[in-house]
C-alpha positions, -999 to +999 in steps of 0.1 A: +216-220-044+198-212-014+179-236+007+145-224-003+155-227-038+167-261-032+130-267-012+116-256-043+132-275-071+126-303-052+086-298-049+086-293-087+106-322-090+086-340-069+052-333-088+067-332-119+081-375-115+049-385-098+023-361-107-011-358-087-046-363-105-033-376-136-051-396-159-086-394-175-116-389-157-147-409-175-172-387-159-159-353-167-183-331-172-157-310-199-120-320-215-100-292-230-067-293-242-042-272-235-010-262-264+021-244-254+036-241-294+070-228-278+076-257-256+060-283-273+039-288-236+003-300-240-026-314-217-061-323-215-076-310-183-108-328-173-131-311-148-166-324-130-184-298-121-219-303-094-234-265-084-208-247-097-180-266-073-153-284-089-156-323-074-130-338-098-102-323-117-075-346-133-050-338-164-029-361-188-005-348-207+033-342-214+057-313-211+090-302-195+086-305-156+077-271-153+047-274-170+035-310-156+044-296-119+022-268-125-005-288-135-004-313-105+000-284-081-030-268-094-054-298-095-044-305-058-054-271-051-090-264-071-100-299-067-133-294-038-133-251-045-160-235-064-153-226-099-147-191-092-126-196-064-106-216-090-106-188-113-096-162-086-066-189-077-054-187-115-056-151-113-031-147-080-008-176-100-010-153-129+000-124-107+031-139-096+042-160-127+036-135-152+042-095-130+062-113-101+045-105-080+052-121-043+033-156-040+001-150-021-005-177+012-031-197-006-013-209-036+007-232-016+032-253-027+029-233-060+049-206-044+078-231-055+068-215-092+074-178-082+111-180-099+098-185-132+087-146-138+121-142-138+127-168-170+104-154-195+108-182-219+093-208-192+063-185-183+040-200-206+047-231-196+035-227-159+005-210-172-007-233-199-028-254-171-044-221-158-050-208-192-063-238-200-087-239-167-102-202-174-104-212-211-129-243-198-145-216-173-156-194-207-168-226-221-190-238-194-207-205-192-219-206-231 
């Protein structure tokens, strides 16, 4: 194993034993819960919104450590952005997750995810907090 994938197993590691943003969040302006049937992996994501600007996002939740990493990363990285900045992110994860394609700069630590495209089994379970974030973006815009 190389010393990046070593650097990376420990960053999902890391998020996956003490995850970021977790937890309810009283004030949410919307709760959706996330299902990933093969895995068994669900969450609720919580998200305030103020002018289209994401000022809170937690999740709660349980899953393999994929999954849980995946969420923490991604709350640490939408929490502050505009909603469609958000959306845009999940769309670059997406890209590399799902079509491998190489990790762009601003997903960060989530770059540490990019190995999955390879595992197709485990591919839903990285997505299931982005799916779950564009499935509250439809919602809000009823």
């Amino acid at each position: 194993m190389s010393l990046l994938d070593e650097l990376y197993k420990e960053i999902i590691l890391t998020h996956y034993k003490n995850p970021k943003n977790y937890g309810p969040l009283p004030d949410a302006t919307l709760t959706l819960s996330g299902h990933n049937p093969s895995c068994g992996d669900q969450l609720e994501l919580h998200l305030k919104l103020e002018d289209g600007r994401i000022t809170n996002v937690t999740f709660s939740g349980q899953g393999c450590a994929i999954s849980q990493a995946s969420a923490s990363m991604m709350t640490e990285l939408i929490k502050g952005k505009p909603l469609a900045e958000a959306l845009e992110l999940s769309r670059k994860f997406k890209a590399m997750v799902v079509e491998g394609a190489p990790p762009a700069p601003e997903l960060g630590d989530l770059k540490a995810l990019s190995g999955v495209s390879k595992l197709h089994a485990r591919v839903k379970c990285a997505t299931l907090a982005w799916t779950t974030l564009e499935e509250a973006a439809r919602q809000l815009e009823k």
